[in-house]
PALUM-282999 format. One record per atom (N, C-alpha, C): x, y, z. Coordinates in steps of 0.1 Angstrom, whole numbers, plus 5000, padded with zeros to 4 digits. Example, Ala and Ser with C-alpha at 12.3 -4.5 7.8 and 13.67 -1.06 7.14 Angstrom:
<atoms>
513249435078 512349555078 513249675078 512849785071 513749895071 512950005079 
</atoms>
This chain:
<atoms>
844114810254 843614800240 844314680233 843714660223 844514510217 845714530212 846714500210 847914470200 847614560189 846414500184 846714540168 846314710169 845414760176 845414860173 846514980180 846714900191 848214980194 849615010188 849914930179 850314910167 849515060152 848515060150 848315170147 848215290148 848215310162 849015450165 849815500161 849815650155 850915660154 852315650160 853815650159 855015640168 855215690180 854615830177 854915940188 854115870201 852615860198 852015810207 851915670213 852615590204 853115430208 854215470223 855415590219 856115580226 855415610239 855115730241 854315780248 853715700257 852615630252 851915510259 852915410266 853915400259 855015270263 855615360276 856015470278 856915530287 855715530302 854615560300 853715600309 853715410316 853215380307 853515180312 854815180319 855615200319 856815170324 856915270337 856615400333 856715470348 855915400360 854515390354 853715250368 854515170378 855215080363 856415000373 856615050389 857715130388 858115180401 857015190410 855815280405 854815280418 854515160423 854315080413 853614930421 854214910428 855814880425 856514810435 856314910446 856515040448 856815120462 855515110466 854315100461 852915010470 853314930473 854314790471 854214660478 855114700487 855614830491 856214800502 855714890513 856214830522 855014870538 855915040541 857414980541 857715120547 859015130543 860315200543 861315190540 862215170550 863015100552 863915100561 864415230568 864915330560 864915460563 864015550570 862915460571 861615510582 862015500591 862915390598 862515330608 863015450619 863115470633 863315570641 864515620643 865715500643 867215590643 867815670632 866915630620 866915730611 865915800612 864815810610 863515870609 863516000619 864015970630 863916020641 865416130647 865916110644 867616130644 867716250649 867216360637 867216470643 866716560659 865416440662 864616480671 865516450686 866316330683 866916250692 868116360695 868416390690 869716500692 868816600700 867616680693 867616780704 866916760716 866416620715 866016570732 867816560743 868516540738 869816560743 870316700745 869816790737 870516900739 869517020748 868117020749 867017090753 866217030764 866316920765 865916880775 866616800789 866616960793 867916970804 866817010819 867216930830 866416920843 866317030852 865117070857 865217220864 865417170877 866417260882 866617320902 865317290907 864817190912 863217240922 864117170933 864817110935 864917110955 866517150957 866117210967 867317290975 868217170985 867617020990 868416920994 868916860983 870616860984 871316780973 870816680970 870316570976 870116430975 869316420969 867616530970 866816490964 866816540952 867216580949 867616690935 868916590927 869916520930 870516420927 869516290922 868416270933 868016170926 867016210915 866316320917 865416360904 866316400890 867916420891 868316460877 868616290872 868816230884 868716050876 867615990868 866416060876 865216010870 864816050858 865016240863 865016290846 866116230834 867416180838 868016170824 867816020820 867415960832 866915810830 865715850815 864815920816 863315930808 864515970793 865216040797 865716100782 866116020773 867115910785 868015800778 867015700777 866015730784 865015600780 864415620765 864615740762 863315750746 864315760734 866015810737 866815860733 867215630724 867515590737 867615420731 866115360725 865115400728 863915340720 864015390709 864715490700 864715590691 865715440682 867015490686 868115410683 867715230681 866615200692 866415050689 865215050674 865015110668 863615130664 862715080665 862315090678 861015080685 859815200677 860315290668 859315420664 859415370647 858515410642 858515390630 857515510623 858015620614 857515700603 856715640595 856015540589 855515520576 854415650571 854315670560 854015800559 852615780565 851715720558 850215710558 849415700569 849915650575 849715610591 850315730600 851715750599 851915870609 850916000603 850715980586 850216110586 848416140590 847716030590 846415990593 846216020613 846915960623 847716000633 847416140633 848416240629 849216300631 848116440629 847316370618 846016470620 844816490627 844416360633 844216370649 844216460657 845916430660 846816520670 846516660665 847016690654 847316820648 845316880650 844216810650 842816870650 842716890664 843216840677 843316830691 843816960697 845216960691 846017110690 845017220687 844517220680 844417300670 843017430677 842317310683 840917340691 841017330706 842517340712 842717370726 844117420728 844017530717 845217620718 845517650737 844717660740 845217750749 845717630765 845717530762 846517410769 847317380758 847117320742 848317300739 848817360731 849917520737 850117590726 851117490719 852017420717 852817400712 852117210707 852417190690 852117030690 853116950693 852816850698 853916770705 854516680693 855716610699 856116540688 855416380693 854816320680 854516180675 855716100671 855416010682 855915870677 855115810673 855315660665 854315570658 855615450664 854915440678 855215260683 854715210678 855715080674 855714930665 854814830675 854914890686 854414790697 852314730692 852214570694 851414540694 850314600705 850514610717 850014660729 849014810724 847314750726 846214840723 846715000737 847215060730 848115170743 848515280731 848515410740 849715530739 849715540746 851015650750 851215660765 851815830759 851815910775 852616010773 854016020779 854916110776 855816060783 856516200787 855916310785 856216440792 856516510781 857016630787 858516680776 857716720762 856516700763 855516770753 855916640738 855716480746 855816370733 854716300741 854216200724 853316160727 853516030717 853215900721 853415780715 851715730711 851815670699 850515610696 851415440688 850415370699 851215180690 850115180675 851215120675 850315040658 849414950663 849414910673 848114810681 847214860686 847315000686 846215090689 845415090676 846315150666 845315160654 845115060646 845514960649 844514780641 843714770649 843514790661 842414750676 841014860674 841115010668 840215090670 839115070658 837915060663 837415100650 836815260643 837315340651 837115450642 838015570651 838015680641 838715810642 838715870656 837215850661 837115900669 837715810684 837415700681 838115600694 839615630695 840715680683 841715730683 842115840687 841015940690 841516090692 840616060713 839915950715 840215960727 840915940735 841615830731 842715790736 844215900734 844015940724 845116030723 845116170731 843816200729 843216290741 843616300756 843316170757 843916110774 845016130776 846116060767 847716080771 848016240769 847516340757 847816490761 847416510770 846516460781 845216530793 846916510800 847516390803 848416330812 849516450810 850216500802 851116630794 850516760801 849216760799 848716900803 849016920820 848516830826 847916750838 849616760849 850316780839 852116730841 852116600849 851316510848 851616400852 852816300852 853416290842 854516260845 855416260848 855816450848 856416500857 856316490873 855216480874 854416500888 855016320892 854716250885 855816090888 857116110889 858016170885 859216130889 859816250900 858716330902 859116370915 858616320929 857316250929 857216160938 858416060941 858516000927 859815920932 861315960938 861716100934 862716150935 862616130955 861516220957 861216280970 861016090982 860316030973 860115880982 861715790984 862415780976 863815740973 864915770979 864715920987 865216020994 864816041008 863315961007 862716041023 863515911033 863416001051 863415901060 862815791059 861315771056 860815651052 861415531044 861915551036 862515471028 863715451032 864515491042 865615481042 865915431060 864815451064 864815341077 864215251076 863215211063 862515051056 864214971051 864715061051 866214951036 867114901055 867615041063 867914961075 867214861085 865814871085 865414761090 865814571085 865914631068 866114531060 867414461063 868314511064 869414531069 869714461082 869614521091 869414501101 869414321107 868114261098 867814101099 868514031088 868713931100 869813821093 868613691081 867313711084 867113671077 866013681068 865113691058 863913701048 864813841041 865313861037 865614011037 865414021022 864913951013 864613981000 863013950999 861913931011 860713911008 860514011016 861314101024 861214211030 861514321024 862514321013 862714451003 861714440993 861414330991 860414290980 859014350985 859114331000 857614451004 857514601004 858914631005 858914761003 858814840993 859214730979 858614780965 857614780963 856814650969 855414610964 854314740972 855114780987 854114910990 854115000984 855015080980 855815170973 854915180955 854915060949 854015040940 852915050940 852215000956 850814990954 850315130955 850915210966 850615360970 850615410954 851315410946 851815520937 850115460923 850315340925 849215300915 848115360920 847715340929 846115450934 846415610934 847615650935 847415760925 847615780912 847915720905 847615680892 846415640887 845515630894 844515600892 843515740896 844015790904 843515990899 844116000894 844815970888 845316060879 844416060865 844215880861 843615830849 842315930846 841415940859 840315990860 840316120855 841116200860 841716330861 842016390844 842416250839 842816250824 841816270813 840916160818 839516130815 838716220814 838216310822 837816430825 838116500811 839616540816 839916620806 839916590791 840016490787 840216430774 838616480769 837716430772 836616450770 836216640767 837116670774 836916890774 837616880758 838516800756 839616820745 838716840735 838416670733 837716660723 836216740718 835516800732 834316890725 835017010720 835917050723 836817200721 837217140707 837617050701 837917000689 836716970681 835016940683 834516880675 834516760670 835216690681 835116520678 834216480688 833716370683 832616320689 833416220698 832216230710 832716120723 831816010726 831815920728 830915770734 831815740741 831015700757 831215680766 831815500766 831115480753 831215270758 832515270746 833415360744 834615380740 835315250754 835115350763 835615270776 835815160775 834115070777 833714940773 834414870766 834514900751 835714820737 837014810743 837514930750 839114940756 839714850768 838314780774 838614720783 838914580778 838314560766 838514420763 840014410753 840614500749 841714490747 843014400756 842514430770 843614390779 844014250779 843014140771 843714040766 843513970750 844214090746 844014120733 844213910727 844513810731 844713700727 843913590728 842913630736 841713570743 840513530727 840813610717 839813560710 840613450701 838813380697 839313230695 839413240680 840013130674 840113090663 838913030655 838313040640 837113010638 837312870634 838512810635 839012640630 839712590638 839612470637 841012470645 842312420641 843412470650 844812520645 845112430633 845212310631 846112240620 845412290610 844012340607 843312350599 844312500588 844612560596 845512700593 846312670584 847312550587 848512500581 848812410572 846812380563 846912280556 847112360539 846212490541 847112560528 848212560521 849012510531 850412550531 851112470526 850512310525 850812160525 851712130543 851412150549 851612170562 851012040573 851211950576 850211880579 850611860598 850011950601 850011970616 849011820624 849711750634 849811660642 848711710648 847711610656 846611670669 847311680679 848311520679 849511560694 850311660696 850311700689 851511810687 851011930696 849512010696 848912070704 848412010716 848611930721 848511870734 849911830742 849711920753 850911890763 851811720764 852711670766 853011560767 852911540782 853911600789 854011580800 852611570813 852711550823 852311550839 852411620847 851311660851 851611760865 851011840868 850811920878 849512010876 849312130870 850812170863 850712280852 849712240840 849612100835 849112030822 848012020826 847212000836 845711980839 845012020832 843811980829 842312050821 842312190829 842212260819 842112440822 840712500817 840112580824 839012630820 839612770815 839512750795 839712920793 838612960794 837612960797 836513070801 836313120815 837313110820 837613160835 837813300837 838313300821 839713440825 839113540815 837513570819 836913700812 837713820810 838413850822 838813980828 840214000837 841614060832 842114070843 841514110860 842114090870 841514150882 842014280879 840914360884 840914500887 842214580895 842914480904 844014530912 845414510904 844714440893 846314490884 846714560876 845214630874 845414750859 846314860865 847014970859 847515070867 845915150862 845315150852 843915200848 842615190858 841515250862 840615220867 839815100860 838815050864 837814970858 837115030846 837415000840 836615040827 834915050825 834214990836 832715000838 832715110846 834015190857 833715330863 834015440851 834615410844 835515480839 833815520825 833215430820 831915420813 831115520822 831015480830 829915540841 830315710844 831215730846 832115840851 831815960844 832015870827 832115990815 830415950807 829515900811 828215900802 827215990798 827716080807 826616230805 827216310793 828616300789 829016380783 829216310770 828716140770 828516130754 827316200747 827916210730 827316280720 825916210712 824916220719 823816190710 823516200696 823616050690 823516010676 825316050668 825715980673 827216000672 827316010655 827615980648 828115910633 829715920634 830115760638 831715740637 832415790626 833515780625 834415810614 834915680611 835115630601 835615490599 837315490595 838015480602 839415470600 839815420585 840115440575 840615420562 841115280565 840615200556 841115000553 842915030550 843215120543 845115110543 845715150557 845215190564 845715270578 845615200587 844515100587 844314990596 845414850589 845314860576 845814730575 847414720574 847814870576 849114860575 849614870587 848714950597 849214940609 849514820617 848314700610 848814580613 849814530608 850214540595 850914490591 852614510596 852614640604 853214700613 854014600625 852814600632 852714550643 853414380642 852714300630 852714170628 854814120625 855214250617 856714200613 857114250626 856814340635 857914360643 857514240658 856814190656 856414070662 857613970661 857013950644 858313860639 859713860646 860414040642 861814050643 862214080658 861314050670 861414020681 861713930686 861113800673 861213690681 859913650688 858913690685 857513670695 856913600684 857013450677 856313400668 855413320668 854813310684 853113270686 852413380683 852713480692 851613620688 852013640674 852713630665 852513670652 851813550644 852213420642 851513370637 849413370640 849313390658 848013390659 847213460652 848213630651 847513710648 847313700630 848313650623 848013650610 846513490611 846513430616 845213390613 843813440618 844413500627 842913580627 843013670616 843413720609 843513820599 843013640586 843013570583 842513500575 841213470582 840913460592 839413450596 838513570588 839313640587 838713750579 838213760568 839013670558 838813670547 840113740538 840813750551 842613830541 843013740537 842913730523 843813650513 845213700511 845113840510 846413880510 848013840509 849113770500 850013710501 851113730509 851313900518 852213890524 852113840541 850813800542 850813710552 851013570553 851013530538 851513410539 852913410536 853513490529 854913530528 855313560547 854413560554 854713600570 854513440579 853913390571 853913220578 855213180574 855413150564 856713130554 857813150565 858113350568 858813350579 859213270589 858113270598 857613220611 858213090613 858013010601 858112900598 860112840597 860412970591 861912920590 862513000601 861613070611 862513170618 862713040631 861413010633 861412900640 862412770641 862412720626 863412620627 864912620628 865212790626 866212830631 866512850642 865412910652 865812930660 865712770671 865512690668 865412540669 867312460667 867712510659 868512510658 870112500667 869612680673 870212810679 869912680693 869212620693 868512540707 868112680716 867312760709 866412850712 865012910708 864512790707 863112780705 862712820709 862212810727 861112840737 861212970739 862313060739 862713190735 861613290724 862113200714 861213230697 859913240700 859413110708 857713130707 857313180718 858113280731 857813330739 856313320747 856213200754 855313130759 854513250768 853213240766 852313360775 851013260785 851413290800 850613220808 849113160797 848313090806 847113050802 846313130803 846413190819 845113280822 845213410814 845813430801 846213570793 845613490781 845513370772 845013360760 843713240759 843713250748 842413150744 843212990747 841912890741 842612750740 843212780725 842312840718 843312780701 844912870701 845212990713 846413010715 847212920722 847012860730 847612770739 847712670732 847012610726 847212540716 848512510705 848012660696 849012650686 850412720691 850612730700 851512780715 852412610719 851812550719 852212390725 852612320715 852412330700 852212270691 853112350682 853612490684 855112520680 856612430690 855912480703 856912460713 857612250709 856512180704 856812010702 856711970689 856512080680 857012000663 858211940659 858311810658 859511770659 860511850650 862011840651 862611930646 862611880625 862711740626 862611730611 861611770604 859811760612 859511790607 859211960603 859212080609 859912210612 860912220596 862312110594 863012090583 862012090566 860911990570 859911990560 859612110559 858712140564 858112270565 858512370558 859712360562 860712510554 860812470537 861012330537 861312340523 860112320514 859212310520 857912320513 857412480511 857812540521 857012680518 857912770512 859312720506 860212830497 859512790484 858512720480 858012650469 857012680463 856012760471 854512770471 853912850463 852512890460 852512940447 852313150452 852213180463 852013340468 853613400460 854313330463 855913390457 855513470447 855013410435 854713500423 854013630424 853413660437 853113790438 853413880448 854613870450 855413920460 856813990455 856914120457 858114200453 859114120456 860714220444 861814120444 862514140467 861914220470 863114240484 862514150492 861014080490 860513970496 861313800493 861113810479 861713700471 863213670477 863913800483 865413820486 865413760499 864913810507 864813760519 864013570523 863613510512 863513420513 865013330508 865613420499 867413370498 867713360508 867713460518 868713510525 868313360540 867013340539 866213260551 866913120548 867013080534 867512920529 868612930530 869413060528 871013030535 871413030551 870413090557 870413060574 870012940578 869312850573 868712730574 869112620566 870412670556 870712490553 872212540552 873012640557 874312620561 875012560569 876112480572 876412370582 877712390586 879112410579 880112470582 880812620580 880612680589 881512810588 880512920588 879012860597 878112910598 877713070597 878413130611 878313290614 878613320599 880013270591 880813310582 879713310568 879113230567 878313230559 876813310561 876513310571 875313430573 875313540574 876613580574 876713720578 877213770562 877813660552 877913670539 876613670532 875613610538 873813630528 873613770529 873813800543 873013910549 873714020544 874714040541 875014120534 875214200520 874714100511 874614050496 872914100500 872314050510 870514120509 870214290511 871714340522 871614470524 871914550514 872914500505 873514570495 872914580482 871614460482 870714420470 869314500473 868914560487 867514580489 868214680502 868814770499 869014870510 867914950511 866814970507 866015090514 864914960519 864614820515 863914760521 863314700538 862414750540 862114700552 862514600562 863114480551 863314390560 865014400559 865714490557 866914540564 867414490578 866114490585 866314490599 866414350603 865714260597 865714170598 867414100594 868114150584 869214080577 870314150589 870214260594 870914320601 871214250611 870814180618 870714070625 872214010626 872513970613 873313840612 874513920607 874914020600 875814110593 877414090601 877314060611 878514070616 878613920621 
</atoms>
């Protein structure tokens, strides 16, 4: 309303009005933020992690010590394996997302009581990788790269389907007892003395014994998928979710999730920014037959003998009778997709993986995402890089991925991180603490751009001074997200 007539209200209701304005405040800000630090899984999860320690304890199945020694290794191996992914926060709570998730699962349950009486526990992997997986023990992981990759509800409850089918199926259990029993048998243990035995190859000779050992166990893995398949499909008509068979189809093109191109090309990204990216810079310098002209349209498709998955055109074929005629998808909510990306994209970042993160925030601008905290995520990129340039650990930072895995505009802007000269990298950074997105960006963002300019223009007494930012940002923005990030340097 205008001034003047808010002013004529009477007092009571001036105040009134004024207090309701002011309560907003807080919400806005806790909308600009993706998740709380306190999400993250060693907290989030804490409780859960304790009683995977205390309940899940290995049963007596073989009566030979040895093999029963090696299967309680395997089993506490899986415990301590979920028990440190917990503690690394690899898992992440954010409400909206685990709770969207979570009702999936909980509709899956719900309509095949009689396989899963009990709901399993969810995790929400940070991992980019279009995947869940199951892992026994009645848990079930869904990535955040699952849910930016799907387009609808239902492509989520098949997949999730599958990995319960794997739980039901006890397949995983059914894996680490093969292993226990192969680890243990004569076979393997007159393959290690043969190895032994010769004075010479003896590591392209152990090396075959894994590689058979692997290949055997993947073709059953591959009944197994099928086996999964099957079942996932019983889940979901027992639940009332609809199934399409060319689900399959979409999932197979996931497996090089990097392979799509750019609608510009790369310098074009970085001109927003006042950024002024080099042509040389994306073109190799060197000689040799790694740098040769490369055909990326070679690399449609991994080969088939690498998936541990079947072929995704059997796997179409296998399940086509039992898709649902005149489907009507579910469209996965725009906040659940975009935060799951948004997910995926920082923990990219705080990996250290800042070709896949930069790529993927411009394909997110091919879009049409104006959005600022992706450019607040170039910003990043940009000074994590010239730090880690610094560190004389660059090639680390931009974690180089073969050719036959991405597009040209990845390899590209892949080559053209790896050779930006270091001053200019210096530019860069001090141009984009400048830019005009800042103004619409929460204070624990604004913080962490302090915290980036004191990592990148300290010069004596370095550690002593970073681990002094980083802790003035923990103490200023404790429930913030990017905690993890400052955590880093604290000591």
């Amino acid at each position: 309303m205008p001034p003047t007539a808010f002013l004529r209200l009477p007092k009571a209701l001036r105040l009134f009005s004024l207090f309701c304005c002011l309560a907003a405040v807080p919400a806005l800000a806790q909308k600009a933020q993706l998740y709380t630090y306190q999400d993250l899984s060693k907290t989030a999860y804490a409780r859960q992690k304790d009683s995977l320690k205390k309940f899940w304890i290995c049963p007596t199945l073989y009566t030979e010590k040895e093999t029963q020694k090696k299967y309680r290794e395997i089993w506490d191996g899986r415990a301590a394996y979920i028990a440190t992914a917990i503690d690394n926060n690899n898992y992440v709570k954010e409400d909206e997302v685990y709770r969207y998730v979570d009702g999936i699962l909980a509709n899956l349950v719900s309509g095949n009581q009689g396989m899963l009486p009990q709901k399993p526990l969810l995790l929400i992997d940070r991992s980019a990788a279009v995947n869940a997986y199951a892992i026994g023990g009645n848990i079930i992981a869904v990535n955040a790269g699952l849910i930016s990759f799907a387009e609808s509800r239902e492509e989520i409850a098949l997949v999730i389907a599958h990995e319960l089918s794997h739980n039901i199926l006890q397949h995983p259990d059914q894996s680490m007892r093969e292993q226990a029993e192969y680890f243990t048998s004569a076979e393997y243990k007159k393959s290690l003395d043969d190895v032994l035995k010769n004075e010479y190859q003896r590591f392209s000779k152990l090396k075959k014994i894994f590689e058979g050992y692997s290949i055997d166990r993947s073709r059953h893995h591959r009944y197994h998928e099928s086996d999964a398949d099957s079942l996932a499909v019983v889940l979901l008509k027992n639940s009332h979710i609809g199934f399409d068979a060319r689900f399959f189809l979409r999932l197979d093109s996931a497996d090089m999730q990097y392979r799509q191109p750019l609608a510009h090309p790369v310098k074009a990204y970085f001109s927003p920014y006042n950024m002024q990216l080099e042509d040389a810079w994306t073109q190799k310098r060197s000689k040799g037959l790694s740098t040769r002209n490369y055909n990326f349209q070679d690399n449609n498709k991994l080969e088939d003998s690498l998936k541990t998955h079947p072929d995704c055109d059997a796997r179409y074929a296998a399940t086509l009778k039992a898709t649902d005629a005149g489907l009507n998808l579910t469209a996965i909510p725009f906040s659940v997709k975009e935060k799951a990306n948004r997910i995926l994209i920082w923990n990219l970042f705080d990996d250290l993986k800042l070709t896949a993160c930069l790529y993927r925030i411009f394909l997110e601008k091919d879009k049409g995402n104006n959005d600022p905290w992706y450019d607040f995520m170039v910003h990043n990129i940009v000074q994590g890089l010239y730090y880690s340039d610094k560190q004389l650990n660059r090639f680390r930072s931009i974690a180089i991925v073969p050719k036959e895995y991405i597009s040209k505009d990845y390899y590209a802007l892949q080559t053209a991180l790896e050779q930006i000269p270091r001053e200019n990298l210096q530019q860069f950074c001090s141009v984009s603490r400048s830019l005009a997105f800042w103004q619409s960006l929460p204070a624990d963002a604004v913080g962490l751009k302090s915290l980036m300019a004191a990592l990148n223009t300290g010069e004596s007494n370095e550690d002593k001074a970073n681990a002094s930012a980083a802790k003035a940002f923990l103490e200023t923005y404790s429930n913030s997200m990017y905690c993890e990030f400052a955590n880093h340097f604290k000591q």
